[in-house]
Every structure is written in C-alpha cells, then in structure tokens.
C-alpha positions in Angstrom: 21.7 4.7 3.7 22.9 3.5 7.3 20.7 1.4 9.9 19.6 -1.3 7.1 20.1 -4.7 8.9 19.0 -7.9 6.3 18.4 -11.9 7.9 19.9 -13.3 5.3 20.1 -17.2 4.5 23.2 -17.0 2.0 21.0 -20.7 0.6 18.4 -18.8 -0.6 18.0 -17.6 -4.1 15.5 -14.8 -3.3 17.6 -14.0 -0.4 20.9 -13.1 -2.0 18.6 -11.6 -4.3 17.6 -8.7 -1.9 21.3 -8.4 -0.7 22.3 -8.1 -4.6 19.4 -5.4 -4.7 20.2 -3.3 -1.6 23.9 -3.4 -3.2 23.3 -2.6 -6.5 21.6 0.7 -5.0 24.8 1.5 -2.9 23.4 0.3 0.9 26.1 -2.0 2.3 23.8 -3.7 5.0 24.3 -5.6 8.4 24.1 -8.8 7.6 22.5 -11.4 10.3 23.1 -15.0 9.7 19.7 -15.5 11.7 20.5 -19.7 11.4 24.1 -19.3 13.3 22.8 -15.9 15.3 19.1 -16.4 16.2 17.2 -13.8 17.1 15.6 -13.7 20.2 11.8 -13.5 20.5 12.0 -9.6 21.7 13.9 -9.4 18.5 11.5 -11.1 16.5 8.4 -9.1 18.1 9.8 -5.9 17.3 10.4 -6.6 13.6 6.9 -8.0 13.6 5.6 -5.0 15.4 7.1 -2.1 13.1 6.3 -4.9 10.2 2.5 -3.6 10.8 2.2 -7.5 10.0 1.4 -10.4 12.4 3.9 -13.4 12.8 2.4 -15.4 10.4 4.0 -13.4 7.3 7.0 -14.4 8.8 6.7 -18.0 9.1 8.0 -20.3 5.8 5.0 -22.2 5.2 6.8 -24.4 2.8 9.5 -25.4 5.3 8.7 -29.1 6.2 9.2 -28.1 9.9 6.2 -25.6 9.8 3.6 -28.9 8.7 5.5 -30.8 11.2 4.5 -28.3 13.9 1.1 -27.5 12.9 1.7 -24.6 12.2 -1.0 -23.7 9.9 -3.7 -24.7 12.8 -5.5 -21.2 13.9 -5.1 -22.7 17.6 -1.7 -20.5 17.8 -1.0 -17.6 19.4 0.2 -14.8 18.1 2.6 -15.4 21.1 2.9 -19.0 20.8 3.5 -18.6 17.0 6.5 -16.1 17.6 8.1 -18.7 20.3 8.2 -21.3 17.8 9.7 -19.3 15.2 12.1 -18.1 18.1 12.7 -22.1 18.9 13.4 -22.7 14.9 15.1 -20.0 12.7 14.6 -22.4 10.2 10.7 -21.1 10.2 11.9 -17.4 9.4 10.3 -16.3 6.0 13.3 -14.9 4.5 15.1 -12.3 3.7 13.7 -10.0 6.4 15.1 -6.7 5.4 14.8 -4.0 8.3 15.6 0.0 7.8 14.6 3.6 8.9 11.4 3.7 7.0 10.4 -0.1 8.8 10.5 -4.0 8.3 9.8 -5.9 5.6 9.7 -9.7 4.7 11.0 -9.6 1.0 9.1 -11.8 -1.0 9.2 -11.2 -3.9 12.9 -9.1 -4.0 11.5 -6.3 -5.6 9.6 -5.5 -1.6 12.5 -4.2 -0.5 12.0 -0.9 -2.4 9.3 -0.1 -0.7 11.4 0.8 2.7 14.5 2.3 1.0 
C-alpha cells in the first residue's frame, strides 16, 4: 500500500505501536516527525476534514499544555482550537495515521485497521 503518511512521536508507546502495526502488514509508511516538522494549520484542517472528526479528537487532553491553555473550555473555535494545536505540536493526539481510505487518530493501535 503507497500514500500512508503516519505523525509519529517515536516517545510514544502507542505510537510506535501503530508504526510496528502498519509494518508488520508490509506498508512502509512516510513518517512525519510532526514535533521537528509541524504541520501547518491547512495541513492540520485537511486531516481533520477527511477525519469526518472535529479538532478536538485530535487534541491530547492529558498533555499538561492542553489544561494550561484551557483547552477543555467550549469557548473555542473549531478554528481557534486548530491554531493552537498548529502553535503546539505538542497538543497532537497521536499517532495520526493518514491513507487512501482516510485519516485516523490511532488510539487504541488496533484503529488503524480500519483505513488499511
């Protein structure tokens, strides 16, 4: 399978998890190291958008920067919301796991499946 693009945190258990996955199944992904190459917010919007999910599934909620920021506050924008997570990569829900068949936040691994 070509076209499958993973945000990938190489910290993150559940991350590497997903990139063990889409391995083990014989896709050899692009890999974006979204803390060193952050995506843009047009970037952002249009994983969002094919996601069929708003931006809040893919904000961390346990990141300390997210309470910091009030992030939880329905005052936010959809808009807003996506600048923020644009601002701070750190915010990114991750992996994000994007092919053909559409975007998915991977939480738990196993999500992935459904878009392969």
């Amino acid at each position: 399978m070509t076209g499958v693009r993973i945000y990938h945190n190489p910290g993150c258990g559940t991350s590497r998890n997903v990139l063990a996955l889409l391995r083990e199944r014989g896709v050899e992904p692009a890999v974006v190291l979204y803390l060193k190459t952050r995506p843009g917010e047009e970037e952002l919007a249009g994983l969002v958008e094919r996601s069929g999910l708003g931006v809040r599934a893919f904000l961390r909620s346990r990141e300390k920067l997210y309470a910091e920021l009030d992030l939880g506050n329905a005052k936010w924008s959809e808009a807003e919301l996506l600048g923020k997570l644009a601002e701070n990569p750190a915010l990114l829900n991750r992996p994000v796991v994007e092919t053909a068949k559409g975007v998915r936040v991977c939480r738990p691994a196993e999500t992935v499946l459904e878009i392969l």
